[in-house]
C-alpha positions in Angstrom: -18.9 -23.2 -9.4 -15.0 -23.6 -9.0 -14.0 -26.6 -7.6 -10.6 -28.0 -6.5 -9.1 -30.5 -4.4 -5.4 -29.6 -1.8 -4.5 -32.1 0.1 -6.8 -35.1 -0.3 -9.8 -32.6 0.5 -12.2 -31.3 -1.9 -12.8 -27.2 -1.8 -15.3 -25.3 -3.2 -14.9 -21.5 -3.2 -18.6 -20.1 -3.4 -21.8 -20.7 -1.3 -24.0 -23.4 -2.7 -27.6 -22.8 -3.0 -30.2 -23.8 -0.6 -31.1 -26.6 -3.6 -27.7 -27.8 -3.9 -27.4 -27.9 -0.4 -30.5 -30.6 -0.3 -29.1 -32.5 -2.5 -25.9 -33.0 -1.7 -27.5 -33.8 2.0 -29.1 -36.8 0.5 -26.3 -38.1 -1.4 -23.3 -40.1 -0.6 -20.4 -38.2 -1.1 -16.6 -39.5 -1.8 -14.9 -36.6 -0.3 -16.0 -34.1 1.8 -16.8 -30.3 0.3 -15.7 -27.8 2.7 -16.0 -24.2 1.2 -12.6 -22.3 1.6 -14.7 -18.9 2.8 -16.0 -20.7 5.9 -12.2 -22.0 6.4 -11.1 -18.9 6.5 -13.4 -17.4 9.2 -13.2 -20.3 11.0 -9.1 -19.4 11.0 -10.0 -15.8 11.9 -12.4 -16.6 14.8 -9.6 -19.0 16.0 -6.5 -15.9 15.8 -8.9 -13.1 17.2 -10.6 -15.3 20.1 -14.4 -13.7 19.3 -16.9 -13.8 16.3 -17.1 -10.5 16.7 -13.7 -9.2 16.2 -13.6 -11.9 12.9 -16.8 -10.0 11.6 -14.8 -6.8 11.8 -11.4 -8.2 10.0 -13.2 -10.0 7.5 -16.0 -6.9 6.8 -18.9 -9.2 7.4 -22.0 -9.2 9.8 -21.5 -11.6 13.6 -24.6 -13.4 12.1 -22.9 -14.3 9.1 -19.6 -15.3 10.6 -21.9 -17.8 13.0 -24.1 -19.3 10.4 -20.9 -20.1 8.5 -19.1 -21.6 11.6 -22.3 -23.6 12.0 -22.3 -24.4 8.6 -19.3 -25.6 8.6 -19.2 -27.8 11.7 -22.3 -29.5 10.4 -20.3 -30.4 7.3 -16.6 -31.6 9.6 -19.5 -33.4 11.5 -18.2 -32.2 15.0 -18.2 -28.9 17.2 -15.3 -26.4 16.7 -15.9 -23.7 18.7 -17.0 -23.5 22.4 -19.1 -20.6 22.9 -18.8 -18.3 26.4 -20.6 -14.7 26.6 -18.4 -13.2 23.5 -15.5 -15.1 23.6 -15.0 -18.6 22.1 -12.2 -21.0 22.6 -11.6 -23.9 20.5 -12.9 -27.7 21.1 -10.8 -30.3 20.8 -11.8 -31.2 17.5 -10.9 -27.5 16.4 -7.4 -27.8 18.1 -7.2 -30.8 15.8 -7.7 -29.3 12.6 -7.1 -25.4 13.0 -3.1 -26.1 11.7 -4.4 -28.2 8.8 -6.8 -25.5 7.5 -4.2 -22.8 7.7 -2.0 -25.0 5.6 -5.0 -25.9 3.2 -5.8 -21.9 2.8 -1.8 -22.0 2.1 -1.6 -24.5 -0.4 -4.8 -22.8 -2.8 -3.1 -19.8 -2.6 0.1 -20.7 -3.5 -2.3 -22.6 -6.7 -3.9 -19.1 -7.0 -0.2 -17.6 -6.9 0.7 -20.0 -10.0 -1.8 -19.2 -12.0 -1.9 -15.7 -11.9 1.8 -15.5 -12.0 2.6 -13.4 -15.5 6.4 -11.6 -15.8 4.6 -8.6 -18.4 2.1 -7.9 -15.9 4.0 -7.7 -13.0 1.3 -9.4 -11.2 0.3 -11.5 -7.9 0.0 -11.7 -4.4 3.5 -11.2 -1.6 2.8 -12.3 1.6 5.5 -10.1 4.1 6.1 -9.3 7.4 7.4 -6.5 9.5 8.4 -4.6 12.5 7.1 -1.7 14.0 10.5 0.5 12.5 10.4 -1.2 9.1 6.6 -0.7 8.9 7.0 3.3 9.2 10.6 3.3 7.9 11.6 1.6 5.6 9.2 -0.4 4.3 6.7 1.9 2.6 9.7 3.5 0.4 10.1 0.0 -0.9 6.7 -0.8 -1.5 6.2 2.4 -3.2 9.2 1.3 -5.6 7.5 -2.4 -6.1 4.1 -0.7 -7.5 6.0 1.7 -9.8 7.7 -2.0 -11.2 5.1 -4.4 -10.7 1.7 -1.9 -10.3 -0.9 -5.4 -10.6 0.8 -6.5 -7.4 -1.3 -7.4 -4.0 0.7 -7.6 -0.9 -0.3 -9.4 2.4 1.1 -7.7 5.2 1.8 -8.6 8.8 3.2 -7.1 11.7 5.1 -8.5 14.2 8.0 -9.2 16.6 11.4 -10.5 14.7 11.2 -14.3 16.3 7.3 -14.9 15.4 7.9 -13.4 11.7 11.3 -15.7 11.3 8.7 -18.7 12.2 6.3 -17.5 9.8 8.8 -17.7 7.0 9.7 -20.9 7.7 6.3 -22.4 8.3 5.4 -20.9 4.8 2.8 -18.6 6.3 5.1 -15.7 4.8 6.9 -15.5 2.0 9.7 -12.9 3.3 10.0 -10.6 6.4 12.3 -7.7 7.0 13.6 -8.7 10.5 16.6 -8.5 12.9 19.1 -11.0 12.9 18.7 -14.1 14.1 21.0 -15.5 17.2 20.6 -18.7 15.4 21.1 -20.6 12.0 18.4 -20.5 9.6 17.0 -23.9 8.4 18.4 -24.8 4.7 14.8 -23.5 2.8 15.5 -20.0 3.9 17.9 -17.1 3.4 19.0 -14.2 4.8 20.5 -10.7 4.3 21.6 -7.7 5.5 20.1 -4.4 4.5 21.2 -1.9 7.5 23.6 -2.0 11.0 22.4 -0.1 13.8 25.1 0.8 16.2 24.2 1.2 20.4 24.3 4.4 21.5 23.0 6.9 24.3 19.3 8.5 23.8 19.3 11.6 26.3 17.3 14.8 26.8 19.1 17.4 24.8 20.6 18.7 27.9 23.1 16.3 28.7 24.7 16.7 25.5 28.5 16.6 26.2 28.4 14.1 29.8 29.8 10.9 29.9 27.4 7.8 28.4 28.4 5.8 30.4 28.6 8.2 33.7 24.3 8.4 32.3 24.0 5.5 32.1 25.2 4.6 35.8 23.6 7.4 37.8 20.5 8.7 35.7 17.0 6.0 35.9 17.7 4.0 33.0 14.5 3.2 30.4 15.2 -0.6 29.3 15.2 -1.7 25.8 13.3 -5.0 26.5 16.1 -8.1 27.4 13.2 -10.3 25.9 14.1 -8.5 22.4 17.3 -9.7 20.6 18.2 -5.9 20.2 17.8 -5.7 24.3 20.3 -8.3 24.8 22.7 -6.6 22.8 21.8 -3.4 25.4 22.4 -6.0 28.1 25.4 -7.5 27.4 26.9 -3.7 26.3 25.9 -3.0 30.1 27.8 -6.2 31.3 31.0 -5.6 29.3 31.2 -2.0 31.0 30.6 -3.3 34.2 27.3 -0.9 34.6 24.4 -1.4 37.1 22.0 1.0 35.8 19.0 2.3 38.4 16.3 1.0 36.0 13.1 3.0 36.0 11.1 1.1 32.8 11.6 -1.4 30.1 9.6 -1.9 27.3 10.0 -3.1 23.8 8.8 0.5 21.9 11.8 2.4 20.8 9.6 5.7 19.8 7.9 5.1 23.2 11.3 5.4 24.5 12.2 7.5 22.9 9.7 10.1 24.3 9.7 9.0 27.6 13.4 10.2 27.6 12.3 13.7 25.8 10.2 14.2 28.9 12.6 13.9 31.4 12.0 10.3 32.9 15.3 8.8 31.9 18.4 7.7 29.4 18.4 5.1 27.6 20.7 2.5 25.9 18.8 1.3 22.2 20.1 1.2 18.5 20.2 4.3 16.5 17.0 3.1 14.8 15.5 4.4 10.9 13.5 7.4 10.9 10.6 8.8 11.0 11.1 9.4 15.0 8.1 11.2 16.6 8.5 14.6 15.7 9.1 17.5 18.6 11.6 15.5 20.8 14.8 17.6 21.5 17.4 14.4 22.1 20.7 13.7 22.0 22.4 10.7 20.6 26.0 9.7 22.2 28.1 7.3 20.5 29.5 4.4 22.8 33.1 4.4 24.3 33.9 0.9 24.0 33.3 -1.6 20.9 29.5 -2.6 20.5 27.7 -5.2 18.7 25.1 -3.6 16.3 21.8 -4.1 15.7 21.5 -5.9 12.0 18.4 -5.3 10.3 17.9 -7.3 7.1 15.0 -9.5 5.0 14.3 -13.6 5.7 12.4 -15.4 2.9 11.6 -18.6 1.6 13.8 -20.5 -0.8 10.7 -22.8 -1.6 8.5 -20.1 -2.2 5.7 -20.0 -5.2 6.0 -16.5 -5.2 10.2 -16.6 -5.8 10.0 -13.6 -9.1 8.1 -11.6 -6.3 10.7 -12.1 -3.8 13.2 -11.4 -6.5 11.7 -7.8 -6.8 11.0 -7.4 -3.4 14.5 -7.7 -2.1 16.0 -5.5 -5.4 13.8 -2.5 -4.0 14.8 -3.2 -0.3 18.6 -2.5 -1.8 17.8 0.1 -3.8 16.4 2.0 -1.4 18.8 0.7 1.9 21.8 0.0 -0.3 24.0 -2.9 0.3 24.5 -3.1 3.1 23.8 0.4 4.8 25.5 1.8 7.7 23.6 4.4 10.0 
């Protein structure tokens, strides 16, 4: 068995037999030893609110993922979960320490990170993030590019919204993200930059072609690019400086949603000339703004204080050789 102590508290990372079990039962421990598997489903119950959605993510059996919650509330010595129908929520006591395990399953992979870390071999694990563009865009050209230079390489990656992927860099849940720009300054342990600008323009059915954006986008129902977004606000405050009231119809945060909603007729629409793939069969037009607009800057966040830095390295020499530096639609 491989044993190891982060943060004051000692890990195991295998089941112990049913004799082992018994006998450290009847013996007084100094620390106690929590196995890492049961800390990780205990994480995975906690981020997808039912045992039964962890059993699918972590390709185990709903028995197994309780026996090892029970398992490892007998050894924390309190309840973590509250059970009701299939759902669960967590008790106080799991509140308590659901941060502190996600920073212990941090910290022994960073140590797994170290010791597997070998520049011949190209090998390791990246932990990234990305939007719903990047992820079909972008992002597969440059992992494609990473495995032809580093083929031993494992890669973590998660999906999300720019704000909650900027947070997971920082927190050191992610070791880089491609991401918009922040409307903020980064904290000192991260960086930032650009790979691509995105200018505003006019998505309308191909039939417009020729009219007036802004004489669309003040008399035909407008589909919003969500104001929540950082790239809506820029749609917003184009809006403002033109002095247009639109007649909104929807808003959403799904530029290929919008982008076929406005193929079929239900709207124009005011979003940044996004990276391709675009669903295929739409007959659009794209009309270039009349007044000076701020663009949409897409670009990669990482971690200064990173384990995984020669990853990083490589990560960000494929996002410009396959961007460029930076890239202009």
């Amino acid at each position: 068995m491989v044993c190891g102590c982060v943060g004051g508290v000692a890990l195991h990372s295998s089941m112990a037999t049913q004799k082992s079990n018994t006998t450290l039962a009847s013996q007084p421990l100094p620390a106690r030893i929590l196995d890492t598997q049961f800390l990780n489903t205990f994480v995975t119950v906690a981020d997808r609110g039912s045992m039964a959605a962890a059993a699918r993510a972590l390709n185990i059996t709903p028995a197994a993922v309780a026996q090892q919650i029970r398992t490892l509330e007998r050894e924390i010595g309190a309840p973590l979960l509250a059970r009701a129908g299939r759902t669960v929520s967590l008790t106080a006591a799991g509140q308590r320490i659901l941060e502190r395990s996600r920073e212990l399953l941090r910290e022994l992979g960073d140590l797994s990170a170290l010791a597997s870390e070998d520049e011949s071999e190209g090998s390791g694990e990246l932990r990234l993030g990305a939007g719903t563009n990047a992820l079909t865009g972008i992002l597969p050209d440059i992992l494609a590019r990473m495995v032809a230079k580093a083929p031993h390489i494992k890669v973590f990656i998660r999906p999300g919204y720019s704000p909650e992927l900027y947070r997971a860099v920082v927190d050191g849940e992610l070791d880089a993200a491609i991401v918009l720009q922040a409307p903020f300054n980064l904290p000192k342990t991260c960086d930032w930059t650009l790979l691509r600008e995105e200018p505003l323009i006019v998505l309308a059915p191909a039939r417009m072609a020729g009219r007036d954006p802004h004489e669309l986008l003040a008399t035909e129902p407008l589909i919003r690019y969500d104001r929540n977004q950082w790239g809506g606000r820029q749609a917003e405050a184009y809006l403002r400086a033109a002095n247009i009231e639109p007649q909104e119809r929807f808003e959403l945060n799904a530029l290929g949603a919008i982008a076929v909603m406005v193929d079929r007729g239900l709207g124009v629409s005011l979003v940044p000339d996004w990276v391709r793939p675009w669903p295929e069969g739409l007959n659009l037009v794209r009309i270039p703004l009349p007044l000076p607009a701020e663009p949409r800057r897409v670009g990669v966040v990482w971690s200064r204080a990173t384990v995984r830095g020669r990853l990083v390295r490589i990560f960000l020499q494929e996002c410009q050789h396959v961007i460029g530096t930076p890239h202009k639609n």
